[in-house]
N, C-alpha and C positions, 0 to 999 in steps of 0.2 A: 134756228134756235132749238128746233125739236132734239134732232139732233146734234146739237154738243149739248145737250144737258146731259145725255147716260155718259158721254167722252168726261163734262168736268167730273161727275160724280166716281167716276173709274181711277182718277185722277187724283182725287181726294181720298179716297182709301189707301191706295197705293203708297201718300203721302203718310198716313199713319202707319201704319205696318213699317214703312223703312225711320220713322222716329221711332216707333217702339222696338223696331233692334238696335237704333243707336243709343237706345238710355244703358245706364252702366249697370252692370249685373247684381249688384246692392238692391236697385231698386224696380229690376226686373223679377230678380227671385223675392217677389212676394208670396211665396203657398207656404203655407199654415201646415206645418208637417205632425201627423197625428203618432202618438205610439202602435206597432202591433197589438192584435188583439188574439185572447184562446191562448195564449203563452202556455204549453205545459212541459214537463220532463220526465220520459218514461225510463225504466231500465230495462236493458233491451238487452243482455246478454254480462259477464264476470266483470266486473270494474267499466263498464258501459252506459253510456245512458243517450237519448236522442232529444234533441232540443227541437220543439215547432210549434208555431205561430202563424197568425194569419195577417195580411194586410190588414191594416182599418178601412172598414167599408167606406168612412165618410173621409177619405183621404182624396182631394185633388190631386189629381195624379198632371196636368198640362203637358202631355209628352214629357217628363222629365224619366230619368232612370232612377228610381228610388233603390238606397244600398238598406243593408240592417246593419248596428253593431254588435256584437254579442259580447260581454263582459262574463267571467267566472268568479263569484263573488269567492267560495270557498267547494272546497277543502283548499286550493290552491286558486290565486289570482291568476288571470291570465283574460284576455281581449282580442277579438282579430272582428274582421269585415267579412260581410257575405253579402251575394244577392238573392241565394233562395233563402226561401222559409223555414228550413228545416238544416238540422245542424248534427252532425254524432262527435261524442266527446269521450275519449277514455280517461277514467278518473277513478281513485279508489271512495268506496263508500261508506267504509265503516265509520267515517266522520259525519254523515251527508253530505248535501250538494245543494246548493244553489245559485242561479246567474239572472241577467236582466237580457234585456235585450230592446233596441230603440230604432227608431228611422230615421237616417240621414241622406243629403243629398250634397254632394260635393261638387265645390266651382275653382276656378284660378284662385280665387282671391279668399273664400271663407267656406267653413263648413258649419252647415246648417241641420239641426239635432232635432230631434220628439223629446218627450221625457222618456225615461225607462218604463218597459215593463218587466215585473219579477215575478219569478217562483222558485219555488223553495221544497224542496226532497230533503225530510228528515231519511234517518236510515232508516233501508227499508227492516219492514217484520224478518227477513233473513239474517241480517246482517244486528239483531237485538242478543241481550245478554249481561250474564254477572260480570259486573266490575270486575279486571283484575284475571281472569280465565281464560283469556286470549293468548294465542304465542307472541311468544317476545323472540327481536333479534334473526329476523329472517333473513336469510342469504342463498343465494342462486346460484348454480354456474353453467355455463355449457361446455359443449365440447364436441367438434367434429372430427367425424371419423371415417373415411374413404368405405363405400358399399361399392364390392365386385361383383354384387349378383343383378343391380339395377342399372339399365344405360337411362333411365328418363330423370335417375335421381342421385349421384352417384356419389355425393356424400351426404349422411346421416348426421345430424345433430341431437346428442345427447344432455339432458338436463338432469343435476343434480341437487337439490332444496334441505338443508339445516334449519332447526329453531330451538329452543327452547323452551317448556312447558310455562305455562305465567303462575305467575306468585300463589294466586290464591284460587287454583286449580282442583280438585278434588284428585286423590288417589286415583279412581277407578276412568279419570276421562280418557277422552280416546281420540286423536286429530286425524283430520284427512284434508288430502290435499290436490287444487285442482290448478290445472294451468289454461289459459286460454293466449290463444296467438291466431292472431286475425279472424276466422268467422271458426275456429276450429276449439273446442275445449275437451278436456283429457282430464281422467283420472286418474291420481297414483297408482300402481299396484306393486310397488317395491319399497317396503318400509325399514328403515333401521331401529329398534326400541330402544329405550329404556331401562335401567334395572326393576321399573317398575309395572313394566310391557306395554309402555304408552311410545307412542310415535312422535322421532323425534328428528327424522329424516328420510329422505324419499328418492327416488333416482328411478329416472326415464333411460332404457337406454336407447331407441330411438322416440323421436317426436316428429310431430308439423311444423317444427320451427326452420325455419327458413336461414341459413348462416350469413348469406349478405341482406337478409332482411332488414328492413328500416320502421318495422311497426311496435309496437313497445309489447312487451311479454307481462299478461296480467295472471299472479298467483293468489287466490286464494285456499286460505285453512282455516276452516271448519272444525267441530269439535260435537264429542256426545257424554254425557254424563249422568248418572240415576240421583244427585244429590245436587246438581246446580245446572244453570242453564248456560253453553260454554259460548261466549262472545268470538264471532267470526273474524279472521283478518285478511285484508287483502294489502297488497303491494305489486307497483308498476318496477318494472327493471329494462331499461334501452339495452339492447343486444351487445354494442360497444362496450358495454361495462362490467359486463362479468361474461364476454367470450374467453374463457381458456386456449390460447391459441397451442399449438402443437408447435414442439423443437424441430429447427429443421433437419434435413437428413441426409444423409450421407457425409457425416462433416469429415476430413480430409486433411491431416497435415503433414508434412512434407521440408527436407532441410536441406540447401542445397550453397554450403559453405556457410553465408551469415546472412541467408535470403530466406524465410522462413515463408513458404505457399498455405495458404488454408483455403480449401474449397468445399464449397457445403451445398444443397439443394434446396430450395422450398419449404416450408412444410407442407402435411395434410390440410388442405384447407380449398374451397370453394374459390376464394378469389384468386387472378392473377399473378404470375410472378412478380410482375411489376409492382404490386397492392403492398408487397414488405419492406418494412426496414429489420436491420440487423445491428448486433453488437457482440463483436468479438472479445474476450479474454484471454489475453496470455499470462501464463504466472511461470515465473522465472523459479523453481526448486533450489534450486545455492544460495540465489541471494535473498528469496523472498518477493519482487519486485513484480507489480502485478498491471499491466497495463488493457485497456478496458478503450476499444473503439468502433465508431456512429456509423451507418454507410447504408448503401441502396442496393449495390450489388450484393452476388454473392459468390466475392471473390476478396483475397484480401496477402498484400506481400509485407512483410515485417522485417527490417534489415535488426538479427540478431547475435550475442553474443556465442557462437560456437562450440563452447566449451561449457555450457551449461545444460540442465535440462529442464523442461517444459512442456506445461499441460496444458491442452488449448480448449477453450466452449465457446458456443457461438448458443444464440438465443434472438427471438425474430417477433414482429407486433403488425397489425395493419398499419401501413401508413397513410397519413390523413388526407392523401390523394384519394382513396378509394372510401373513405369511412372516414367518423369521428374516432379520434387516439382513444386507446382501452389499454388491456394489459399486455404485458409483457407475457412472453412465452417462459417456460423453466427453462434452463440451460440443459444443453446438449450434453450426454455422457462423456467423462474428457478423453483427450488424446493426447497420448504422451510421445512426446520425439527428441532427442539430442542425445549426451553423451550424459553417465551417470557417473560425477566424479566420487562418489561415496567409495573411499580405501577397504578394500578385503578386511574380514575380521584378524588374521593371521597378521597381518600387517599393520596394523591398529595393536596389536598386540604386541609387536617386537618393539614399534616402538615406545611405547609403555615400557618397556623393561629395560630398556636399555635408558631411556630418561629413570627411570628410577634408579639403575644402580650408579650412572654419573652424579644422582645426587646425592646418595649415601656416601660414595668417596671422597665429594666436599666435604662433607661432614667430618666425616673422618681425618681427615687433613686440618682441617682447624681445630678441631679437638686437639690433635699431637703438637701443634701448632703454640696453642696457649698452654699448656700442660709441659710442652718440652718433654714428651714422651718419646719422643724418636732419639733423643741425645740417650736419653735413660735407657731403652734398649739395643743400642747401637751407639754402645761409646768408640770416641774416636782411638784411633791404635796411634801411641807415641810414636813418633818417627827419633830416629841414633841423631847422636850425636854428630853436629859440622866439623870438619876440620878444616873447614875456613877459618884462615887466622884475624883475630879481631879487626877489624874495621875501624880506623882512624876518623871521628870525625874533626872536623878542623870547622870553629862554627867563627862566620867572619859577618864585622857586624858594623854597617855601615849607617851613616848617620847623614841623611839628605836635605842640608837645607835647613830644616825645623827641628826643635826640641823635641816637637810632639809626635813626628812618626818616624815611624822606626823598621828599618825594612833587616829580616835574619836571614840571613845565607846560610844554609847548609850545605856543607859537600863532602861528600864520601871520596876523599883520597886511598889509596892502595899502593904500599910503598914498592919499590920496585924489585922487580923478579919472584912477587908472590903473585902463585899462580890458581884463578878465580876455577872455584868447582862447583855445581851445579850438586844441588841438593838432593841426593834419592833414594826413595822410600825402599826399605826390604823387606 
């Protein structure tokens, strides 16, 4: 009896432990899920800021894997999952910012939440100002450009930034402008003005920016004035959306009866050949007739009209294998090839002249025509007298049938041994 009492007692625990993995998970996940605590949001670098929080101390934790969710209240919505504490978010600030953030733990079947915790980032003392001072209408572009002098970097990407001065600016203010991409931030030193010598454009010709980069390009402009205090702005721009891509090169065309070759190369650019699509142009010169096609290579045969002439451009984009679709490249300078049927000037001119004087002589003809001018200056010359002796007609008149028609015979008899002459002129 001593011993099987520790055996039932082993026995009996054993027995608990496998019911309490068979109960269903509704009424297994019983833990009381607390919110984060210390929630704060620092700015931590240009349109940047760092999210973190700490566990709740008084959080049962029962070996489970606790997640966070993180919401973005504004400037922009947006939610995702994490399981550390800490979070970094690119956002513009001139609006502020604030988000929540909660603990959750997820099963097959439900997902189980804290309540929120929130804070809230008015704009920071940097980003303060008069209404109305700020630039309006910013616009970015880049633009890569093959470097021969670097093998670790060998194309450059160049940035170029537009705005406009805002409404109720003062005369004398003055903008500046900074760009930040990845942990790297840059000052303009290439400004375009104004009539009023205020800054109103900027351009990097090279930067940090990375051409197949995936990280978002953050610009702020800044402002100074002795009469008002000028409101800062920033704006995010994704690389896909304003990369100016480059024409590609060497484009090539070529006529070979009514088989028309266009061959072209790449452009300058960082990604693959594979990374392009292209779109070819042909424009017919005689008829006008302009034909515009899709494709991956960069090769392209056109069965054409022979006897015409034609200007070919081809122009090229990332395709959406390598990246998200952005812009279209400009078109390549044209190439012209076939025959030019445009007639010599001399030749254009004869016959101009010669359709003009065929139609003065219509004219002239129907004039004399209605007028009877030709009889009046070229009267007819009498012709002598016949001595053909009169002519007997003998008119016989015969009656067919009916009262009512009447058929007249005429016949020219010539009595015998007079002898017929032939009438001519002297």
């Amino acid at each position: 009896m001593i011993i099987m009492a520790p055996v039932l007692l082993i026995l009996l625990g054993a027995t608990e432990i496998l019911q309490a993995d068979l109960l269903p998970d509704d009424k297994k996940s019983t833990v009381s899920l607390l919110p984060p605590v210390n929630f704060t949001i620092k700015v931590t670098g240009l349109a940047q800021v760092l999210l973190r929080w700490e566990p709740n101390p008084d959080q049962e934790q029962r070996n489970v894997n606790l997640e966070y969710q993180v919401k973005i209240n504004a400037p922009k919505e947006d939610d995702y999952e994490t399981r550390i504490t800490e979070s970094k978010c690119v956002t513009i600030l001139h609006k502020g910012f604030s988000a929540s953030v909660r603990t959750i733990l997820q099963n097959d079947h439900s997902l189980l939440a804290s309540s929120w915790a929130s804070a809230e980032l008015h704009a920071p003392p940097d980003y303060l100002g008069s209404p109305g001072t700020s630039i309006v209408n910013l616009t970015c572009t880049t633009n890569t450009t093959a470097d021969n002098y670097s093998h670790l970097r060998p194309y450059q990407v160049s940035l170029h930034c537009t705005w406009l001065v805002g409404t109720d600016a003062p005369e004398d203010t003055q903008y500046f402008l900074y760009y930040r991409y990845g942990s790297w931030t840059e000052e303009c030193q290439e400004y375009s003005k104004d009539s009023l010598g205020r800054n109103i454009a900027c351009w990097f010709p090279r930067t940090f920016i990375r051409s197949r980069g995936r990280d978002w390009l953050a610009v702020l402009v800044n402002g100074s004035s002795k009469h008002s205090a000028i409101k800062p702005f920033d704006q995010l721009f994704a690389l896909h959306a304003i990369d100016q891509i480059n024409p590609p090169l060497n484009v090539t065309a070529e006529i070979e009866g009514t088989r028309l070759s266009i061959k072209w190369e790449k452009p300058v650019s960082a990604f693959p050949i594979h990374c392009f699509d292209y779109e070819v142009k042909i424009h017919n010169a005689r008829n006008g007739y302009l034909q515009i096609e899709k494709m991956m290579t960069n090769a392209f045969i056109s069965i054409i009209d022979d006897l015409s002439k034609y200007d070919v451009q081809v122009r090229a984009a990332v395709s959406s294998m390598c990246r998200e679709a952005g812009l279209w490249s400009e078109w390549s300078q044209p190439i012209y090839v076939g025959k030019d049927e445009h007639k010599p000037l001399r030749e254009w001119f004869l016959i101009v002249l010669m359709a003009t004087i065929c139609f003065i002589l219509l004219i002239l003809l129907l004039i004399c025509r209605i007028c009877h001018l030709w009889i009046k200056l070229f009267p007819p010359i009498p012709a002598p007298k016949s001595n053909i002796k009169d002519l007997f007609v003998t008119a016989n008149y015969e009656k067919a049938g009916s009262v009512e028609t009447e058929i007249e015979v005429i016949s020219y008899i010539e009595k015998p041994g007079v002898e017929t002459l032939e009438d001519s002129v002297f």
